[in-house]
C-alpha positions as CSV (number, residue, x, y, z in Angstrom):
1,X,96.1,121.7,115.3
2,X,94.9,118.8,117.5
3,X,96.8,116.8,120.0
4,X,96.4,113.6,119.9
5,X,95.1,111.6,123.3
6,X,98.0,110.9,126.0
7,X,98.9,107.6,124.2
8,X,99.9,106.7,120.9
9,X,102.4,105.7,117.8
10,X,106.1,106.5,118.6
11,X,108.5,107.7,115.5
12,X,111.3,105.4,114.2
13,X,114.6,105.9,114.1
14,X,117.4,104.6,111.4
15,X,119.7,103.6,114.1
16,X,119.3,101.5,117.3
17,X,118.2,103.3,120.0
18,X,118.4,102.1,123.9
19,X,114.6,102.2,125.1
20,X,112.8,101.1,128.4
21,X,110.8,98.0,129.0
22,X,108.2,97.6,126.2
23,X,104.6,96.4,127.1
24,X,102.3,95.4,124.1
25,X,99.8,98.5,123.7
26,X,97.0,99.5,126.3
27,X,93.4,99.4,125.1
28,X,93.3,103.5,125.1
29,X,96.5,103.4,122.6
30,X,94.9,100.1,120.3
31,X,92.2,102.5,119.7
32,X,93.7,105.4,118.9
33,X,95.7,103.6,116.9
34,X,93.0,102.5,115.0
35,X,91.5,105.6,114.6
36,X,94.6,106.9,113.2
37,X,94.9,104.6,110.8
38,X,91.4,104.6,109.8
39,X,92.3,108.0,108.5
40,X,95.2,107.6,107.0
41,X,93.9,104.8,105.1
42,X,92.1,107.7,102.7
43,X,95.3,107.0,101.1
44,X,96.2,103.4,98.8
45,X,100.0,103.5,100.1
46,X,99.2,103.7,103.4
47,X,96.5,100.7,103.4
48,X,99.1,99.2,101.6
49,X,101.6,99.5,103.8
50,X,98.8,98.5,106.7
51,X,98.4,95.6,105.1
52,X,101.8,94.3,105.0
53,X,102.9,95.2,108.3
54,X,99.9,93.9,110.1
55,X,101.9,90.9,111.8
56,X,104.5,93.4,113.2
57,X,104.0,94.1,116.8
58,X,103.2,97.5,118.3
59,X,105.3,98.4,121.3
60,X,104.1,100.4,124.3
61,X,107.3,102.7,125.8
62,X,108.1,105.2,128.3
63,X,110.9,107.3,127.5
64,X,113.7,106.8,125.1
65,X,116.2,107.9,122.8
66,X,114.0,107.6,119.8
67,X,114.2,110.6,117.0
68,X,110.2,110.9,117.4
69,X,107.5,110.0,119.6
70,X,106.7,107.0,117.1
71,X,109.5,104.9,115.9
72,X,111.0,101.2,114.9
73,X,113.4,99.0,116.8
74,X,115.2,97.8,113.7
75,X,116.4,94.4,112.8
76,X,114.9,91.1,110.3
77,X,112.2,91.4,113.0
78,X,111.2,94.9,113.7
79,X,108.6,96.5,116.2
80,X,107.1,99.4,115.8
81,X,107.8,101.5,119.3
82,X,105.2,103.7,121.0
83,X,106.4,106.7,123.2
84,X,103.5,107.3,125.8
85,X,105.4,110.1,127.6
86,X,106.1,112.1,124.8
87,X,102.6,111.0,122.3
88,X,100.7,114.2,123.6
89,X,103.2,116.4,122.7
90,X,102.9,115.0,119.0
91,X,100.1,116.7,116.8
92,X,97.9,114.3,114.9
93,X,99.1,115.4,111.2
94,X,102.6,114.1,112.9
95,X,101.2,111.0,114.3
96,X,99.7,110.0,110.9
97,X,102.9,111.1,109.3
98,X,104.6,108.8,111.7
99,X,102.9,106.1,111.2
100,X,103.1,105.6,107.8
101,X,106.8,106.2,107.9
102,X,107.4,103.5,110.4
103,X,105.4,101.1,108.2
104,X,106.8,101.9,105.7
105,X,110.6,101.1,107.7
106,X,109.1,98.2,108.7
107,X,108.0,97.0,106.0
108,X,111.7,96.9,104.2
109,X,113.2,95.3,107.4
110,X,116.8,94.7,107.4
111,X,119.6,93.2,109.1
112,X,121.8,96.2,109.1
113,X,120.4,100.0,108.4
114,X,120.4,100.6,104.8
115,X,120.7,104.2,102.8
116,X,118.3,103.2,100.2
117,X,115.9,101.6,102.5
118,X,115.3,104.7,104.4
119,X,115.1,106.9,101.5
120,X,112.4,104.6,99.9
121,X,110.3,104.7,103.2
122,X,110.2,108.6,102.8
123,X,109.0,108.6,99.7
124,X,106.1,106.4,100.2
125,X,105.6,108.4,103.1
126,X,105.7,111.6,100.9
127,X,103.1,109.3,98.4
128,X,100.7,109.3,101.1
129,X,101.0,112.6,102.3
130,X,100.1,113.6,98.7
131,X,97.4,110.9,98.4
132,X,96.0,111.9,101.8
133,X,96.0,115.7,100.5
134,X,94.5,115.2,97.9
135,X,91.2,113.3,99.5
136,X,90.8,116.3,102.0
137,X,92.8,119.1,99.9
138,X,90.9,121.4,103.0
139,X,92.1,119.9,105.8
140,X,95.3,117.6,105.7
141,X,96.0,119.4,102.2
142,X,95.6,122.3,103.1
143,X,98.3,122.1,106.0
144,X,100.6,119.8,104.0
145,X,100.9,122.8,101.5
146,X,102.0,125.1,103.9
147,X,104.2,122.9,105.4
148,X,106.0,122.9,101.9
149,X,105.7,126.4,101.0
150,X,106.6,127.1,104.5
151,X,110.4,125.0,104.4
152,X,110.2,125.2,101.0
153,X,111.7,129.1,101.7
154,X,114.1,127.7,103.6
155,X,115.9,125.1,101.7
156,X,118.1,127.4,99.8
157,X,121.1,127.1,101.8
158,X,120.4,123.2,102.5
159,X,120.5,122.9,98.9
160,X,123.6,125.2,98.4
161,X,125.7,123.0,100.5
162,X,124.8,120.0,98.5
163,X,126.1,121.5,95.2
164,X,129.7,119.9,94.3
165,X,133.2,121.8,94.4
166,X,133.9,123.8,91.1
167,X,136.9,121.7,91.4
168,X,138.8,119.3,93.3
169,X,140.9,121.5,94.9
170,X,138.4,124.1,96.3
171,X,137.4,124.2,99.9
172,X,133.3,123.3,100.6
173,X,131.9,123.7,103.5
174,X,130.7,119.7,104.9
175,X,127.3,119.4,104.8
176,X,125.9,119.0,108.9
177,X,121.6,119.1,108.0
178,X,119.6,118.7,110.8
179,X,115.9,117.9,109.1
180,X,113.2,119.7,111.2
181,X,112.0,118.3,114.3
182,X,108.7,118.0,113.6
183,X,107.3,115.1,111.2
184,X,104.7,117.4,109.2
185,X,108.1,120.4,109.1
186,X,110.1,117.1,108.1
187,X,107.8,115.7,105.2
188,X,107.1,119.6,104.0
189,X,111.0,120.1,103.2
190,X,111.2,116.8,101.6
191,X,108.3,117.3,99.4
192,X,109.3,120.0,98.3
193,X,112.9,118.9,97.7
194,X,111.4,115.6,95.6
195,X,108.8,117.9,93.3
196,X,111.9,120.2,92.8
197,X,115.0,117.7,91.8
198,X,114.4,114.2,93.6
199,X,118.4,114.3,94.1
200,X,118.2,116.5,96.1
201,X,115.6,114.4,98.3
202,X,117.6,111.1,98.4
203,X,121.2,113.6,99.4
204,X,118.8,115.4,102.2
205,X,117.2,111.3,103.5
206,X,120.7,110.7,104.0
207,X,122.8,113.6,105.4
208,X,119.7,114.1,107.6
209,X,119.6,110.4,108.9
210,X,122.0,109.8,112.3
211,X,123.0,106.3,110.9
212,X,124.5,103.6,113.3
213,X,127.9,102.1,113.1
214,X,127.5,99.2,110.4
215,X,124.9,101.3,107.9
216,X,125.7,100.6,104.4
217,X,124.6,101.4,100.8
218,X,122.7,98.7,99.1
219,X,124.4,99.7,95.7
220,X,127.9,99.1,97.7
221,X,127.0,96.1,99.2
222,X,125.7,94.6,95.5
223,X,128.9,96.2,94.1
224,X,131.2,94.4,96.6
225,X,129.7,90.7,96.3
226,X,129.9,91.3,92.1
227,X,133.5,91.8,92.3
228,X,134.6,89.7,95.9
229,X,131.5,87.3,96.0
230,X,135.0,84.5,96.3
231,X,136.8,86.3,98.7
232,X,133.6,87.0,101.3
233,X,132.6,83.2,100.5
234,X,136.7,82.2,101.7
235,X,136.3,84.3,104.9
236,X,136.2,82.4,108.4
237,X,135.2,85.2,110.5
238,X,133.8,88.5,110.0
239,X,137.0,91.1,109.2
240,X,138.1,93.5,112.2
241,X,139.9,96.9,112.5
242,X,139.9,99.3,109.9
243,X,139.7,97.9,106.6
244,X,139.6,94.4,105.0
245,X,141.4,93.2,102.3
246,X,140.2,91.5,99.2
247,X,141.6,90.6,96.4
248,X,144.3,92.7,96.9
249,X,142.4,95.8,97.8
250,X,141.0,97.4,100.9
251,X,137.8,97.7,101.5
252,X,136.0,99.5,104.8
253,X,135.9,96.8,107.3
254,X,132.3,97.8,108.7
255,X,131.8,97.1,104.7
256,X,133.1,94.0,104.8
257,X,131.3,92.4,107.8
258,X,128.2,93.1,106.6
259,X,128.5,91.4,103.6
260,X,129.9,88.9,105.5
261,X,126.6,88.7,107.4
262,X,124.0,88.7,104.6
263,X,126.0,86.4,102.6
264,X,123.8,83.0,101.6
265,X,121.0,84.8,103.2
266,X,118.9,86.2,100.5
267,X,118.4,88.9,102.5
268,X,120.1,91.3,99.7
269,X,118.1,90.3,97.0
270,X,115.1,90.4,99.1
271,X,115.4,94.3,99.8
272,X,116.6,95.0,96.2
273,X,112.7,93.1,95.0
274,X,111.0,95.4,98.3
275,X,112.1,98.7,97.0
276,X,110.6,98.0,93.7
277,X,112.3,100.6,91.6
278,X,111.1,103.2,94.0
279,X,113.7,105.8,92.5
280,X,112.6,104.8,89.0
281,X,108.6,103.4,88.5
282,X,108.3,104.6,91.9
283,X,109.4,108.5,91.4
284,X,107.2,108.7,88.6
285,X,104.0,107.6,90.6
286,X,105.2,109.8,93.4
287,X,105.2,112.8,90.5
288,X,102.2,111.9,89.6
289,X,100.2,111.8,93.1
290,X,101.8,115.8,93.8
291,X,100.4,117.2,90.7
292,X,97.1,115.6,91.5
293,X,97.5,116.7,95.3
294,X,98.3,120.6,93.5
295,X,95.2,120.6,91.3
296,X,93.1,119.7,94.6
297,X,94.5,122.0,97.0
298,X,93.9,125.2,94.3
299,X,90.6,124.5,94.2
């Protein structure tokens, strides 16, 4: 599989990750870059997703503690970070991958790292994947079905550990899953998790995600301002320790804060409109692209 040039994208990461100095991209990476995107762009998502994050500067890096060679420096203003010691390491299907996936985390820029955020980046990443198939079912295709078939043999015992107690009492074992290092290994397993029971891709997006201190869950965040919208309104300072109490009941405090942070911002309902039902209107269109990805690559 090709390489790609010394320079290019760099993967992004859920959490906040320390990097080096950051210089705006050398011509040699800009036009790779654009080459790279001029072939992803086979696919509607990802021109998309182009489109939207055009204004979002591209970083240039050496060294850091992203997850990937291409990744995002998170945050209401995000930049998409470029590795250039580790790009020609990264094989071009990756770098595409990449790309989308960090414009597509870009594009649903946050304050604080949210679980439904990163799990509706994937699967527009896993849209394009299939939509990019599909156009070259020889060549991309080709390789993104045997990256599914391929971790698709191996997802038994992920998807074991996922399945609930058969009762309260019994001991489980805690799921620890450690997606695969590589971006096409990564999007192969999650494919094929999404075609087979999309539950089983949003639980795998976020046991497999190394999220920051102060991560929440849109659907608690929504949940808490319903029932303690007075309460986080009353508050003077952001809570401390442990746990907060509202209303008479304790909430986590790292909870609590951040609905302390977004609160009069918008920013909530702002991120609830971005995802656009992506685990509702969105799943079906995803369904939709893999069966017409399937029919192209058993030609």
């Amino acid at each position: 599989m090709t390489r790609l040039p010394a320079l290019l994208l760099a993967a992004v990461s859920a959490s906040a990750a320390s990097l080096s100095p950051v210089t705006g991209p050398s011509a040699r990476t800009a036009a790779e870059l654009a080459r790279l995107e001029a072939q992803a762009a086979s696919s509607p998502t990802a021109r998309r997703l182009f489109s939207a994050t055009r204004r979002v500067p591209r970083r240039e890096v050496r060294g850091s503690e992203l997850a990937d060679a291409i990744g995002v420096r998170g945050g209401a203003a995000p930049e998409i970070i470029l590795d250039a010691a580790r790009l020609p390491e990264t094989t071009e299907t990756d770098a595409e991958i990449l790309l989308v996936l960090n414009a597509a985390r870009a594009e649903l820029a946050f304050p604080i790292p949210v679980v439904e955020a990163e799990q509706a980046a994937w699967q527009k990443t896993l849209l394009f994947c299939v939509e990019r198939g599909a156009e070259d079912p020889a060549g991309f295709g080709a390789v993104l079905k045997r990256a599914v078939n391929e971790q698709g043999s191996r997802s038994e015992s992920l998807e074991r550990s996922a399945l609930p107690a058969r009762s309260p009492w019994e001991l489980s074992e805690t799921p620890a899953l450690k997606l695969p290092a590589g971006a096409l290994a990564r999007a192969g397993l999650l494919l094929h998790l999404l075609d087979k029971d999309p539950q089983r891709f949003y639980w795998a997006v976020e046991a497999g995600t190394p999220w920051p201190r102060g991560s929440a869950r849109l659907s608690e965040l929504e949940d808490l301002f319903a029932l303690r919208a007075k309460e986080l309104a009353a508050l003077k300072t952001p809570p401390d320790g442990l746990y907060a109490v509202l209303g008479g009941r304790r909430y986590p405090a790292s909870l609590a804060r951040a609905a302390f942070l977004l609160r009069g911002t918008g920013e909530l309902e702002r991120l609830r409109e971005s995802l656009e039902n992506y685990d509702g209107v969105g799943l079906a269109s995803a369904r939709i692209a893999i069966n017409r990805w399937r029919r192209a690559t058993a030609k």
